[in-house]
VMD Tcl script that builds the backbone (N, CA, C; Angstrom):
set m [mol new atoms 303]
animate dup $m
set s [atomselect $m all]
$s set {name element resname resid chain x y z} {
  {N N UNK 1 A 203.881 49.635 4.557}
  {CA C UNK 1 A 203.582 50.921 5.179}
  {C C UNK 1 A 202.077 51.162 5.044}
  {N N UNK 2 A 201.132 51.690 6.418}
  {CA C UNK 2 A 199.842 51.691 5.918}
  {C C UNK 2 A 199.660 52.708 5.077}
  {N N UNK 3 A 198.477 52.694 4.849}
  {CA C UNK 3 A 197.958 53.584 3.884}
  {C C UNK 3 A 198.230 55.094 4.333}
  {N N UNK 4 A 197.517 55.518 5.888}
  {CA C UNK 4 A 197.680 57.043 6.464}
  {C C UNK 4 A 198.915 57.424 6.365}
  {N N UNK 5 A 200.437 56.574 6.750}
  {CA C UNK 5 A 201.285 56.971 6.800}
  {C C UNK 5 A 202.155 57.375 5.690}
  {N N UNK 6 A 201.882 56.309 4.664}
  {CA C UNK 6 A 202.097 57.080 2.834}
  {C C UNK 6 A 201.856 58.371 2.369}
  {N N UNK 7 A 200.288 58.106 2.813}
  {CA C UNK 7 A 200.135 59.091 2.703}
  {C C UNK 7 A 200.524 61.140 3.276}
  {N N UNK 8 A 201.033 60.708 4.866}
  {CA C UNK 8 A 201.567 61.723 5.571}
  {C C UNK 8 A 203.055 61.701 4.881}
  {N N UNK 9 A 204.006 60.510 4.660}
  {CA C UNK 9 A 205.210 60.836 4.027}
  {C C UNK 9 A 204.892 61.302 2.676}
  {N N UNK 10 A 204.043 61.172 1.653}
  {CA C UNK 10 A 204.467 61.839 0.550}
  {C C UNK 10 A 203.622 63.346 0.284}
  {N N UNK 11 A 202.747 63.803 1.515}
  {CA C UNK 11 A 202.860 64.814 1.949}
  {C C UNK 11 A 203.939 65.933 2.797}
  {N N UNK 12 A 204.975 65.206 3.270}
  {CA C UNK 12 A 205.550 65.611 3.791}
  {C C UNK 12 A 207.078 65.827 2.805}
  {N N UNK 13 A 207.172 65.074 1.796}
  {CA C UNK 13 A 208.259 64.817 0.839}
  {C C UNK 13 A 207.454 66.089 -0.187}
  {N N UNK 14 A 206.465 66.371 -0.208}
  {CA C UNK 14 A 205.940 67.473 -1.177}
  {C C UNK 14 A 206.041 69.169 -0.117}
  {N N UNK 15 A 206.124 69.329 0.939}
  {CA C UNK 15 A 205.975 70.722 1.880}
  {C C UNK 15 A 207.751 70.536 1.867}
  {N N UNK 16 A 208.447 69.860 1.974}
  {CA C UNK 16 A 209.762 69.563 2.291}
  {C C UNK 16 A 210.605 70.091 0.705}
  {N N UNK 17 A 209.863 70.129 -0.270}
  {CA C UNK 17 A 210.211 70.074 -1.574}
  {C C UNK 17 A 209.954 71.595 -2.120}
  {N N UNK 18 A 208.442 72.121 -1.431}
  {CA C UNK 18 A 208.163 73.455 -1.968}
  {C C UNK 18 A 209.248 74.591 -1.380}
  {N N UNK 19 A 209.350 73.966 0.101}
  {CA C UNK 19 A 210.114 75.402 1.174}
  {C C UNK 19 A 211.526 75.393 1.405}
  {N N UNK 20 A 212.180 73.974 1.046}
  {CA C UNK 20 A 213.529 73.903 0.955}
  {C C UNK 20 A 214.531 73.113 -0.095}
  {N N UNK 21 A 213.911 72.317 -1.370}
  {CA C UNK 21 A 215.075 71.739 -1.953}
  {C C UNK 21 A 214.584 72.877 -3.242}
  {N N UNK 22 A 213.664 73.427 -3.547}
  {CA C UNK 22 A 213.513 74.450 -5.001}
  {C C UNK 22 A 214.313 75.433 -3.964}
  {N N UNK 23 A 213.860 76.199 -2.953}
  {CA C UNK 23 A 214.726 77.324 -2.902}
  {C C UNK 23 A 216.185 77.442 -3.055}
  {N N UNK 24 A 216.856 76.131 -2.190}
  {CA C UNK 24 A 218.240 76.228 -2.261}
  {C C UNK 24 A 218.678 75.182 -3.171}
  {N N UNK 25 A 218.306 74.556 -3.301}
  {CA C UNK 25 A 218.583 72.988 -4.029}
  {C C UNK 25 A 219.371 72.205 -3.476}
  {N N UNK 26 A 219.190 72.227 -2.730}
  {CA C UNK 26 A 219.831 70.779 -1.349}
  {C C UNK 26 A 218.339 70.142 -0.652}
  {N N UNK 27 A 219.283 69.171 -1.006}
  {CA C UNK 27 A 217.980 67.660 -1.334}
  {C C UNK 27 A 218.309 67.035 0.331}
  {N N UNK 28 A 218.880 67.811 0.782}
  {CA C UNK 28 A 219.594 67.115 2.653}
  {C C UNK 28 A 217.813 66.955 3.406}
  {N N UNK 29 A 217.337 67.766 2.956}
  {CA C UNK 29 A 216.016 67.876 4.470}
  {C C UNK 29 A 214.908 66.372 3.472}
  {N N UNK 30 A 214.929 66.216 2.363}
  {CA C UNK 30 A 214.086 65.037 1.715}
  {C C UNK 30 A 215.194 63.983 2.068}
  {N N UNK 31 A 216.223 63.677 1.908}
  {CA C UNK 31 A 217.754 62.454 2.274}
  {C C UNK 31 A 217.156 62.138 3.943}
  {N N UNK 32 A 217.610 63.286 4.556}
  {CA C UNK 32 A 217.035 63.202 5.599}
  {C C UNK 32 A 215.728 62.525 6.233}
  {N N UNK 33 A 214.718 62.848 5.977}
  {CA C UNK 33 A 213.568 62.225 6.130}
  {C C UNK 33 A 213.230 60.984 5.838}
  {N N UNK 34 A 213.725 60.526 4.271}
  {CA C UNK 34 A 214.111 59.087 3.858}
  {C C UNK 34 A 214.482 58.726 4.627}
  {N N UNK 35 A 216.089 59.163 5.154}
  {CA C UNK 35 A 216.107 57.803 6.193}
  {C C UNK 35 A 215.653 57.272 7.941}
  {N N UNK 36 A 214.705 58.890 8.152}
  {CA C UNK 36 A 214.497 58.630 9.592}
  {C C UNK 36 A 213.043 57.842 9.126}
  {N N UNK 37 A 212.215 57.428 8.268}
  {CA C UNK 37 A 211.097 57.020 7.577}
  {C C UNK 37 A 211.859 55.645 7.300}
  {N N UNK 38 A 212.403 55.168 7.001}
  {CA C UNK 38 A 212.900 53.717 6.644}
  {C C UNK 38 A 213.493 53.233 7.900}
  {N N UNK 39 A 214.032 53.635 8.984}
  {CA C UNK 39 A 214.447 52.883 10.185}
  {C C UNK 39 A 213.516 52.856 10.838}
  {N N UNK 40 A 213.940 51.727 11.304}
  {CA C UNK 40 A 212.624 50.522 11.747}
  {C C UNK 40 A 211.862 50.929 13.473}
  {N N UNK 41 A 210.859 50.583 13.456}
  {CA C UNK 41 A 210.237 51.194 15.084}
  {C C UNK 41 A 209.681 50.019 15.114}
  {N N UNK 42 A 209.043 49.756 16.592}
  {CA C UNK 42 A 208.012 49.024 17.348}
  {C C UNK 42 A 207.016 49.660 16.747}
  {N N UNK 43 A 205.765 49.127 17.648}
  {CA C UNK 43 A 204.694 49.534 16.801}
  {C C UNK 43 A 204.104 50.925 18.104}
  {N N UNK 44 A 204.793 50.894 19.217}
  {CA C UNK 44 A 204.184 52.103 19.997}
  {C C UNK 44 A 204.932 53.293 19.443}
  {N N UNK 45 A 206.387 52.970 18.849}
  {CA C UNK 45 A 207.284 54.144 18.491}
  {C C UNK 45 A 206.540 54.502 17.081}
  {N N UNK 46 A 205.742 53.562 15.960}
  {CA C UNK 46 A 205.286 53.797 14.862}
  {C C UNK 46 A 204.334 55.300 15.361}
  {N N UNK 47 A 203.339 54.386 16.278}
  {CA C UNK 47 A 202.539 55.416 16.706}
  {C C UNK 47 A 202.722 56.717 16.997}
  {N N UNK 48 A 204.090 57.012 17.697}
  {CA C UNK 48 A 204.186 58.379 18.226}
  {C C UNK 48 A 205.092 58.954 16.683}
  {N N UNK 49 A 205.574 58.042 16.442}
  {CA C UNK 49 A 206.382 58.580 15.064}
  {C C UNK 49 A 205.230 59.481 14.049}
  {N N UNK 50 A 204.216 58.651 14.050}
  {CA C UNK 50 A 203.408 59.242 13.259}
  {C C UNK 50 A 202.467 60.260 13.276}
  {N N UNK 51 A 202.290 60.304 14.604}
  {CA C UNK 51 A 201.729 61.762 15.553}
  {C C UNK 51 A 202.818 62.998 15.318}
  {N N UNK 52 A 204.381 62.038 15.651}
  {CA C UNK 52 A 205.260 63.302 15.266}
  {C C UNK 52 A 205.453 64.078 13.826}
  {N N UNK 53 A 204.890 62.948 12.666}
  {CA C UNK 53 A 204.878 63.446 11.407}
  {C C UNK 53 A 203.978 64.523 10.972}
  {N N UNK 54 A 202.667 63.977 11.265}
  {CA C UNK 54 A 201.409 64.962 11.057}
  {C C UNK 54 A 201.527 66.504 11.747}
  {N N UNK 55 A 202.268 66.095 12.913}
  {CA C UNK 55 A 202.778 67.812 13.333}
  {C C UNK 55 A 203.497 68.397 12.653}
  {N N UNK 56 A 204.620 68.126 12.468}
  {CA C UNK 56 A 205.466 68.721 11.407}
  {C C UNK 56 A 204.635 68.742 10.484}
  {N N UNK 57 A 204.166 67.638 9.673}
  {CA C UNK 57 A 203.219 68.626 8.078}
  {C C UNK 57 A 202.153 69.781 8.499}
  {N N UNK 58 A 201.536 69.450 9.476}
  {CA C UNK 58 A 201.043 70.622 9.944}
  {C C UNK 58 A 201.327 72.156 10.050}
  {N N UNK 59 A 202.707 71.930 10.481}
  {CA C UNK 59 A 203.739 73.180 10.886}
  {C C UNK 59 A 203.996 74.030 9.707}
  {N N UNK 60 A 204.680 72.881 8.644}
  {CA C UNK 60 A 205.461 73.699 7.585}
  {C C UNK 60 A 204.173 73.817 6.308}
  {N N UNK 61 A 203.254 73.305 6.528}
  {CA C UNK 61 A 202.078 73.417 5.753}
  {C C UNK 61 A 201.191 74.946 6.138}
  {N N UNK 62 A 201.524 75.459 7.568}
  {CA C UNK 62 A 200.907 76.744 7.871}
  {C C UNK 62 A 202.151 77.703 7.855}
  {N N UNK 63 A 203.244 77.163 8.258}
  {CA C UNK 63 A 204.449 78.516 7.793}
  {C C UNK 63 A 204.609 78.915 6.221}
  {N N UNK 64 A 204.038 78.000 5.475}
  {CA C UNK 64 A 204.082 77.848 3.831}
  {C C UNK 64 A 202.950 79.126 3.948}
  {N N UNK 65 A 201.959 79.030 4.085}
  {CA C UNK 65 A 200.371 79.712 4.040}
  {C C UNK 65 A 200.734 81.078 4.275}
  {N N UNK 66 A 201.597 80.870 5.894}
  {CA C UNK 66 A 202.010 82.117 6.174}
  {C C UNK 66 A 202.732 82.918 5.681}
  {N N UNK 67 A 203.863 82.815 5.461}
  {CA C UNK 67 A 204.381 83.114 4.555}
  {C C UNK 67 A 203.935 83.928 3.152}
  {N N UNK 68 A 203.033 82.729 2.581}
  {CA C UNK 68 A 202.513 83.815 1.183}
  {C C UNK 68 A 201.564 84.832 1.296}
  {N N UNK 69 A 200.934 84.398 2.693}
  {CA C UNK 69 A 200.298 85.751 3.079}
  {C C UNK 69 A 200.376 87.025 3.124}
  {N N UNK 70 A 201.455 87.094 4.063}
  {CA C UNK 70 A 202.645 87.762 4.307}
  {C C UNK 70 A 202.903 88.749 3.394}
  {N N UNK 71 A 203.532 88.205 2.548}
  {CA C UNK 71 A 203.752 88.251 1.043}
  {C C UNK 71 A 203.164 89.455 0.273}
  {N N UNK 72 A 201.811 88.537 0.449}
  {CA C UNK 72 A 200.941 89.027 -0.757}
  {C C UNK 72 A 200.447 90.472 0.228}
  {N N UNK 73 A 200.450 90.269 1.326}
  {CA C UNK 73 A 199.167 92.015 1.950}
  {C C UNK 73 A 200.732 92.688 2.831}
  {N N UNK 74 A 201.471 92.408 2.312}
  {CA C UNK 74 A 202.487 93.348 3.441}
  {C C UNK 74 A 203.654 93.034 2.615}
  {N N UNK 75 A 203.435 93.734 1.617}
  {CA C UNK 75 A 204.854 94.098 0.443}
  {C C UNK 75 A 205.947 95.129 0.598}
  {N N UNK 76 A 206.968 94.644 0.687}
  {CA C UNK 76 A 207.579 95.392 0.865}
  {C C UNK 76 A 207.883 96.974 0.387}
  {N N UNK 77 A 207.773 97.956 1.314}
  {CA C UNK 77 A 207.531 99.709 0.857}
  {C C UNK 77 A 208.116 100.509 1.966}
  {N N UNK 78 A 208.339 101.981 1.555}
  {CA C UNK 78 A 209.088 102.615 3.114}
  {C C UNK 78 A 208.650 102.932 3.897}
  {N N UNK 79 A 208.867 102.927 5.037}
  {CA C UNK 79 A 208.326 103.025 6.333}
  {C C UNK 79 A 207.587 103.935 5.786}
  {N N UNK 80 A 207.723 105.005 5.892}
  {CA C UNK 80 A 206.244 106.310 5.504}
  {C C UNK 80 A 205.359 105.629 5.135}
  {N N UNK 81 A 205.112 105.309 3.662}
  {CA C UNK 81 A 203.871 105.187 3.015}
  {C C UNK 81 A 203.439 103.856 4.272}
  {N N UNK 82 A 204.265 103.164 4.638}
  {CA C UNK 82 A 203.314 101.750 5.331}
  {C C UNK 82 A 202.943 102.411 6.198}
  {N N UNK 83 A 203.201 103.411 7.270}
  {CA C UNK 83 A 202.169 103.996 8.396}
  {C C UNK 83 A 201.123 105.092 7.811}
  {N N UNK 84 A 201.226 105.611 6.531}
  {CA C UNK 84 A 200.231 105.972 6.143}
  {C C UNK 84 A 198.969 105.225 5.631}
  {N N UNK 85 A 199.351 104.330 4.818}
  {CA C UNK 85 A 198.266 103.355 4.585}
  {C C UNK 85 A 197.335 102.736 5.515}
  {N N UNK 86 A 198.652 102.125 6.801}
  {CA C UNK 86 A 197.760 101.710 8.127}
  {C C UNK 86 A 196.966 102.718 8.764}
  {N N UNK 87 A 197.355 104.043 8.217}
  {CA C UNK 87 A 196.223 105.235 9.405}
  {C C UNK 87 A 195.167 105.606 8.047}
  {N N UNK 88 A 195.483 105.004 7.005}
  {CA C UNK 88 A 193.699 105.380 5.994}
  {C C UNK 88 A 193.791 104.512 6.120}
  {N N UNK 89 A 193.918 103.058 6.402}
  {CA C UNK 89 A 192.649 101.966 6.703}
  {C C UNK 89 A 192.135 102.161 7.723}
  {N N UNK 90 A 192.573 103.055 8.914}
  {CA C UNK 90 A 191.365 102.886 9.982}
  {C C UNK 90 A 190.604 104.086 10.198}
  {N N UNK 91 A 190.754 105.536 9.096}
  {CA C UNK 91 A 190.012 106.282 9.121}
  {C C UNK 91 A 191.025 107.442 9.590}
  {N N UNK 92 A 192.083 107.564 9.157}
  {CA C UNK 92 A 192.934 108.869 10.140}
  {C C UNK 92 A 194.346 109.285 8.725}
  {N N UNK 93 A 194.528 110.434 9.306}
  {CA C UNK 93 A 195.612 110.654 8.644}
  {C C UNK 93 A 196.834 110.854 9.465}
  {N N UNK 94 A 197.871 111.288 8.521}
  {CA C UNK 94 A 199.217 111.166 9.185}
  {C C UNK 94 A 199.154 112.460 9.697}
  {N N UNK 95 A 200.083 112.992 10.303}
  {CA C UNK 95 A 200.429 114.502 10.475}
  {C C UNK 95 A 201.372 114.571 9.605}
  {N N UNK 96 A 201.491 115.978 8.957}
  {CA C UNK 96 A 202.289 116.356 8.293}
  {C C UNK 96 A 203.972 116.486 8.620}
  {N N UNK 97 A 204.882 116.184 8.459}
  {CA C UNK 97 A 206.304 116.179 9.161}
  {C C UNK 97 A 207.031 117.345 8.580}
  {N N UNK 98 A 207.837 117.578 9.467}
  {CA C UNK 98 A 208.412 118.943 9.205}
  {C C UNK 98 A 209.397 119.080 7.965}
  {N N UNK 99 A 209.923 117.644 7.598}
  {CA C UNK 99 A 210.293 117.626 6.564}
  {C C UNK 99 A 209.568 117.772 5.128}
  {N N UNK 100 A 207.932 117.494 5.508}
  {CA C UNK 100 A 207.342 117.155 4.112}
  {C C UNK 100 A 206.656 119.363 3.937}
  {N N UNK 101 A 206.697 120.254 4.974}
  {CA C UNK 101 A 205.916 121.340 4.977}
  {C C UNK 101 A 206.967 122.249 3.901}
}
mol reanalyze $m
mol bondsrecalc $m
mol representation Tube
mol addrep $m
């Protein structure tokens, strides 16, 4: 196996490991990959195989990112306070609701 492609599978056996066998602990999506990575290609199918890999690490390497982003600046809180916060970050307040007078 060359070198780039080792390297994209045991990148891809590590994003495959953070987002789905710790959360649930089913090892199916790494089983999986093993064996579409061990059956055998030509060398034009290597090629596109390996274009198709780097996308996928790509993918689940920015839904990972996204995700903790996410996360971290948009925590979960009740509707109120989150449209209040969004109207003092841009300089405004809420109106008062007839429930809060």
């Amino acid at each position: 196996m060359p070198e780039n492609l080792r390297h994209t599978y045991r990148h891809l056996l590590r994003e495959i490991n953070r987002q789905f066998t710790r959360v649930n602990g089913s090892r199916a999506w790494a089983s999986q990959l093993r064996l579409e990575w061990q059956r055998p290609a030509n060398a034009d199918a290597s090629a596109t195989r390996s274009v198709a890999a780097q996308n996928v690490l790509t993918y689940l390497a920015n839904s990972r990112k996204y995700k903790d982003l996410l996360a971290e600046f948009n925590p979960k809180m009740p509707e109120g306070d989150r449209i209040q916060r969004t109207a003092r970050r841009v300089g405004l307040e809420t109106p008062k609701s007839f429930s809060d007078q």
